[in-house]
Backbone as ProteinMPNN parsed JSONL, in Angstrom:
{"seq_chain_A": "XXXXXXXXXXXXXXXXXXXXXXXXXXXXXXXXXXXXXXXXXXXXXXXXXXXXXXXXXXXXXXXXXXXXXXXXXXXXXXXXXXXXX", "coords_chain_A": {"N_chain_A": [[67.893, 113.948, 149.972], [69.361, 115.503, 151.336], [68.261, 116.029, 153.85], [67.905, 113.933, 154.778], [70.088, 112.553, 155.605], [71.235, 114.329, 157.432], [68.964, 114.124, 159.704], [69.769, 111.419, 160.345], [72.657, 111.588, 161.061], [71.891, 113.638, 163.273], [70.526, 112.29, 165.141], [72.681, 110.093, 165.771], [73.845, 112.563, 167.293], [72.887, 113.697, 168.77], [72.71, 111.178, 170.975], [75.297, 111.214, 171.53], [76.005, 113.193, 172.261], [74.04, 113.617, 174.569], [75.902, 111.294, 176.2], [78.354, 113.214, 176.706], [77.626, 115.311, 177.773], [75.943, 114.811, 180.474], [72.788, 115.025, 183.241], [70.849, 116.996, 185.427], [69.32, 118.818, 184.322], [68.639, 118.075, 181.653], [66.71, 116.693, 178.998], [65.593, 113.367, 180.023], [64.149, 111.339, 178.459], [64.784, 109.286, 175.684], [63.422, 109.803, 173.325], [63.15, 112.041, 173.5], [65.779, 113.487, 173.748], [67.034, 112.348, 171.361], [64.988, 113.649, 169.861], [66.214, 116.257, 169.672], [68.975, 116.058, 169.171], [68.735, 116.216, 166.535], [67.595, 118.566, 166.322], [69.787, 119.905, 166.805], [71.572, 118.857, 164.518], [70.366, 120.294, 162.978], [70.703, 122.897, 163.394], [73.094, 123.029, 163.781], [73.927, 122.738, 160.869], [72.3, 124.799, 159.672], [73.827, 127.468, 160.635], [76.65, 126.502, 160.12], [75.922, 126.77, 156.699], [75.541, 129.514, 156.532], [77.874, 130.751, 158.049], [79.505, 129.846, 156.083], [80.939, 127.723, 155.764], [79.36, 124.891, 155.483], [78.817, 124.209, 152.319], [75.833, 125.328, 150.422], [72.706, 123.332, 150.568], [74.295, 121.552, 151.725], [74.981, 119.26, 154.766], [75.32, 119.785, 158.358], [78.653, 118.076, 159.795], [79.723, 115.304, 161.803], [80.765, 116.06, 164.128], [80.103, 118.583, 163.835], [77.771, 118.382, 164.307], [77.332, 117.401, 166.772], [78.07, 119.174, 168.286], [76.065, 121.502, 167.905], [73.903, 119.744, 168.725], [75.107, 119.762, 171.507], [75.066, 122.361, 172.159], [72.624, 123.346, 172.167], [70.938, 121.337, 173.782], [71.781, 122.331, 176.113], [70.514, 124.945, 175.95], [68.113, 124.351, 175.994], [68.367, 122.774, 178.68], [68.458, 125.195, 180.385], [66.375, 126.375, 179.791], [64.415, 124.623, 181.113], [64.986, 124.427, 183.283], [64.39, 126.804, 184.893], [61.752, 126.496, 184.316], [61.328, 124.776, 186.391], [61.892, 125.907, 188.549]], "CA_chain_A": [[68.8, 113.026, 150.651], [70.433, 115.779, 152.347], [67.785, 116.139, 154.843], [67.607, 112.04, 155.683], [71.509, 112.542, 156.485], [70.856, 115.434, 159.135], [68.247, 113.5, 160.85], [71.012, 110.339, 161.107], [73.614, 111.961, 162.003], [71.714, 114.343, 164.277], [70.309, 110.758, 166.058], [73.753, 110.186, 166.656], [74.781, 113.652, 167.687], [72.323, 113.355, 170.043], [73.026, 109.947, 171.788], [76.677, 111.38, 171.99], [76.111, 114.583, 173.251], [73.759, 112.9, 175.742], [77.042, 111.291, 177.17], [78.838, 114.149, 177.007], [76.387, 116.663, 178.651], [74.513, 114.462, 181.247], [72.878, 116.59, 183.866], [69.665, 117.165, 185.946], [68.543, 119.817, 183.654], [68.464, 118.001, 180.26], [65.609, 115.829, 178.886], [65.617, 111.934, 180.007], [63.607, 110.808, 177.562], [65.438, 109.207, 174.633], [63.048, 110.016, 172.43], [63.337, 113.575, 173.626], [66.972, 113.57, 173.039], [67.018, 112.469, 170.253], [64.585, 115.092, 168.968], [67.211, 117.644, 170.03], [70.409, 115.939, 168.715], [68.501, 116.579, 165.13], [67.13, 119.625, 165.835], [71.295, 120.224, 167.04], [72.272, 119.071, 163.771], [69.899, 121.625, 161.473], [71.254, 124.306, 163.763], [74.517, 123.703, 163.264], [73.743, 122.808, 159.136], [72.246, 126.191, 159.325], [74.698, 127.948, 160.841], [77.538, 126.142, 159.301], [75.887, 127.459, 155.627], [75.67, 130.781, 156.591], [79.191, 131.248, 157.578], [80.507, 129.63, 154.638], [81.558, 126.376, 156.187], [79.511, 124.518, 154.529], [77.757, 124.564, 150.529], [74.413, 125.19, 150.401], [72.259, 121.931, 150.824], [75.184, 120.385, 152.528], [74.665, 119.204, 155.849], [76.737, 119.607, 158.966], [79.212, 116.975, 159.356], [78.79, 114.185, 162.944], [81.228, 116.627, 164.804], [79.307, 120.033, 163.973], [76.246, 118.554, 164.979], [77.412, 117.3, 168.136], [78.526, 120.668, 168.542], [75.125, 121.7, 167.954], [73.272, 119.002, 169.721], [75.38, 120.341, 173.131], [73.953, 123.611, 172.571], [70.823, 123.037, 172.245], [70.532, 120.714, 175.101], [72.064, 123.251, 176.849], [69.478, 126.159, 175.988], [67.267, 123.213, 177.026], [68.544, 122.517, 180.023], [68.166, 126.302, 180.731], [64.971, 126.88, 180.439], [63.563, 123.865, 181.912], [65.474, 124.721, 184.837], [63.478, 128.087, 185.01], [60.526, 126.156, 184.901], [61.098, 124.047, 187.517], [62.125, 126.857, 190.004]], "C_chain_A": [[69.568, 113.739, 151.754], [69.865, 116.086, 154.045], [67.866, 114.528, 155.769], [68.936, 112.129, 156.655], [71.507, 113.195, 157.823], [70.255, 114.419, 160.051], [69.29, 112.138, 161.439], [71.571, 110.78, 161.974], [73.383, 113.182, 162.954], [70.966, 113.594, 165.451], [71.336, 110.843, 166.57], [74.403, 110.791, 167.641], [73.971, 113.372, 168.546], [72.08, 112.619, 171.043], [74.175, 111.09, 172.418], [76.833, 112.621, 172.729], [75.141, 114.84, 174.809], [74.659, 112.501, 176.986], [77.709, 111.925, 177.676], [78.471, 115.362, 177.826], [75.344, 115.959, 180.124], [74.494, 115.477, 182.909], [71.529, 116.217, 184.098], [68.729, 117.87, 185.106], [68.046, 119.265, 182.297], [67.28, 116.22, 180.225], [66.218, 114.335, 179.174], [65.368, 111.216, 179.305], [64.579, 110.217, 176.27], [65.724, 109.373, 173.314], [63.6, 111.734, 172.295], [64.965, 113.986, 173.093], [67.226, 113.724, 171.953], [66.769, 113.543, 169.206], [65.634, 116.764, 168.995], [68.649, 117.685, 169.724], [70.055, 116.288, 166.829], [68.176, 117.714, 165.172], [69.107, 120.467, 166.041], [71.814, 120.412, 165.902], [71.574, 120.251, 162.092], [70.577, 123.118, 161.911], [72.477, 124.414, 163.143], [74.875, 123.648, 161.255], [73.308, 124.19, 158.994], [73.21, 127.355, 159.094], [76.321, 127.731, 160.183], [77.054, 126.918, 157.714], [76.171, 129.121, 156.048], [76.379, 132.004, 157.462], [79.952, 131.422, 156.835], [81.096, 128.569, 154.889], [81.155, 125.421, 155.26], [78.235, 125.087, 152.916], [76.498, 124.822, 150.591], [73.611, 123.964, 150.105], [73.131, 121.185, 151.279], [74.827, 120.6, 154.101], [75.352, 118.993, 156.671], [77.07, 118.429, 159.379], [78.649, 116.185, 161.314], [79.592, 115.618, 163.894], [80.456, 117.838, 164.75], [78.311, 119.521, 164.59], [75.829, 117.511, 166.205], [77.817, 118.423, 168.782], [77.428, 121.652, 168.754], [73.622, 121.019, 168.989], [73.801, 119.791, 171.142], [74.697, 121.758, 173.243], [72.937, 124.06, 172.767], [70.013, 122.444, 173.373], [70.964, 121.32, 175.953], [71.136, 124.286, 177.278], [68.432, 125.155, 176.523], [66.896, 123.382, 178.642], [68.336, 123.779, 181.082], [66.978, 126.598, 181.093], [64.136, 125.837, 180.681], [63.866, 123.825, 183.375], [64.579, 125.968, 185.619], [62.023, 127.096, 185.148], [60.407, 125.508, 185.877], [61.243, 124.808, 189.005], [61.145, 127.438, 190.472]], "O_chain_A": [[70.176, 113.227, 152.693], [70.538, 116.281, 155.057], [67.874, 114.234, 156.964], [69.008, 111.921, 157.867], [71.713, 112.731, 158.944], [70.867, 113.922, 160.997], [69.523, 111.905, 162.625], [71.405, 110.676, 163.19], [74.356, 113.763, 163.436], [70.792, 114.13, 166.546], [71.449, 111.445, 167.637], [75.141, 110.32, 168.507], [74.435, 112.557, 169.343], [71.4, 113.023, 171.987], [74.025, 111.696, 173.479], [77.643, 112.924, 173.604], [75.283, 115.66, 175.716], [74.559, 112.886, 178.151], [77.995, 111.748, 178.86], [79.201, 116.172, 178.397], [74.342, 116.476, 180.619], [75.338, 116.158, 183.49], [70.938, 115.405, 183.386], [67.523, 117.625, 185.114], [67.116, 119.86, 181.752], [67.157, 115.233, 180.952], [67.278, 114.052, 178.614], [66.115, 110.245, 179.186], [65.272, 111.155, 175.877], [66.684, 109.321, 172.546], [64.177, 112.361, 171.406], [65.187, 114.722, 172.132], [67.572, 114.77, 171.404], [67.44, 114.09, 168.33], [65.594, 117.869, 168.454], [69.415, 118.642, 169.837], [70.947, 116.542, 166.019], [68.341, 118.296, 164.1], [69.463, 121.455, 165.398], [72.42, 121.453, 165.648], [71.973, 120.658, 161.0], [70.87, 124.083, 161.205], [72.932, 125.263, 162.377], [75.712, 124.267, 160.598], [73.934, 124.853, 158.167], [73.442, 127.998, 158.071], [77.033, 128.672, 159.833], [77.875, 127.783, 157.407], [77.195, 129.697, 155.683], [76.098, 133.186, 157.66], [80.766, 132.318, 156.613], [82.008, 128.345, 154.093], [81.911, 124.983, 154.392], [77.344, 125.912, 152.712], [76.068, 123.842, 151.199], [74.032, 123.474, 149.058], [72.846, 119.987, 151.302], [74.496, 121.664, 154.624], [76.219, 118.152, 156.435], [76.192, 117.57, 159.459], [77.596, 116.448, 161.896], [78.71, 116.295, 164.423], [80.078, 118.182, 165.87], [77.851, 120.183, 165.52], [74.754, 117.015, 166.539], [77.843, 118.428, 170.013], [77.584, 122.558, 169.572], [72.743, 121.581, 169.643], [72.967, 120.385, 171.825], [73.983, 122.172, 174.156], [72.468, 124.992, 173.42], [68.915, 122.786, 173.811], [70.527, 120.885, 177.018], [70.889, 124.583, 178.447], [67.981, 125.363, 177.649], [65.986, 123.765, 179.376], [68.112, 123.606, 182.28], [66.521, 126.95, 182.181], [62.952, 126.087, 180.457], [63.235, 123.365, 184.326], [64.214, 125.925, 186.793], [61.361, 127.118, 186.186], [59.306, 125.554, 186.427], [60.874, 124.464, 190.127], [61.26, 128.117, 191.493]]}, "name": "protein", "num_of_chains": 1, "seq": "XXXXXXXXXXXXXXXXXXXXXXXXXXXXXXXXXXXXXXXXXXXXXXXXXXXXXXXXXXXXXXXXXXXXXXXXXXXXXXXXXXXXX"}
């Protein structure tokens, strides 16, 4: 169950960090987004466990993994910029 949650609320994180981040560099696609506001929120579920934030099998909360989503679409936005140059 704790994986179904991630993928939700890393849907979300990734709409919202869409708004928050928009930009030449980052995917258009919605689908694409998407895929990157979940892969946002395993990062930051990762990372969140193995600070100590959160429990093991807990998953990060909508704010971590909009926190995660921006970074991600960030490193994104990086190196698709490199490819386009």
């Amino acid at each position: 169950m704790g994986i179904l949650w991630t993928i939700i609320i890393g849907f979300i994180a990734g709409i919202i960090a869409k708004f928050i981040m928009p930009g030449s560099n980052e995917p258009s696609g919605f689908i694409m987004t998407t895929i990157l506001g979940i892969v946002g929120a395993f990062v930051a579920s990762f990372l969140g466990q193995a600070l100590g934030w959160y429990a093991p099998g807990e998953g990060a909360g909508l704010i971590g993994a909009i926190v995660g989503a921006i970074i991600v679409l960030a490193v994104w936005g990086m190196i698709a910029g490199r490819r386009r140059v």
